[in-house]
N, C-alpha and C positions, 0 to 999 in steps of 0.2 A: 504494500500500500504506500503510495508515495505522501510524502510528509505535506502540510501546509507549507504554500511557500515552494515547493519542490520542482523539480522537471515534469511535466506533464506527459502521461500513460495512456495508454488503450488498456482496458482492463477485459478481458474474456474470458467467458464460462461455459465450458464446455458442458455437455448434457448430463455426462455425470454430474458435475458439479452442482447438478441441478436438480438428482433425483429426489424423489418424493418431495418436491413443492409441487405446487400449481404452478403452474407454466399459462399463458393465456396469447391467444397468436399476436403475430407482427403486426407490422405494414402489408398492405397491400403485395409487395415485393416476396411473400414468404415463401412465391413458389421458386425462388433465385437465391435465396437467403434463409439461414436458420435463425430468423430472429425471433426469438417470442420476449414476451412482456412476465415480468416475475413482480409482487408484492412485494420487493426489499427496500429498505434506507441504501443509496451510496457505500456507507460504511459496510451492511451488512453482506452488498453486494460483494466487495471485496474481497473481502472474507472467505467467499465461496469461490472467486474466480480463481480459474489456476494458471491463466495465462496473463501475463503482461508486457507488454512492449513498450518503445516511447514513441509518443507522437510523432516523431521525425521516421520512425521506423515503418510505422500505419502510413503515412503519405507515399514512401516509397513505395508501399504495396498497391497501392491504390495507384499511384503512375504507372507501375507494371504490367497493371491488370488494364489500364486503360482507362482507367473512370475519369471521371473531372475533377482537376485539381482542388486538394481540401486546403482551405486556407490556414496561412501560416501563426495567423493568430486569431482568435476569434474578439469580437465586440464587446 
C-alpha cells in the first residue's frame, strides 16, 4: 500500500483475491475487461489486492496495448 504523500500505484485484485465477497459487474466494457464492482473502502481494497505497479508502469501498458494515452497527472 503506498504511503500518503507517496509514488502513485495501480493497485489489482485478482479473483482470488476476491473470493467469497460479492462481486457486482462493471462497465458496460465487461465483455473486454474483468472489471467488476466490490463493496470495499480504498484501504480495505488494498489489502486484498495482490498486485501493484506504479502508474508510470500502467501507462506503459496501456501504450503497448494501444489504448489512449492516460494522462500524466490527473486534476
Amino acid at each position: 500500500m503506498t504511503e500518503v504523500g507517496g509514488s502513485t500505484v495501480v493497485q489489482i485484485a485478482l479473483p482470488n483475491d476476491l473470493a467469497g465477497m460479492e462481486t457486482f459487474p462493471g462497465s458496460y466494457f465487461l465483455n473486454a475487461e474483468a472489471e467488476v464492482v466490490v463493496d470495499l473502502t480504498p484501504l480495505e481494497f488494498a489489502e486484498h489486492a495482490s498486485v501493484e505497479i506504479t502508474s508510470a508502469k500502467a501507462r506503459d501498458i496501456l501504450d503497448d496495448l494501444g489504448s489512449h494515452s492516460a494522462p500524466k497527472r490527473l486534476p
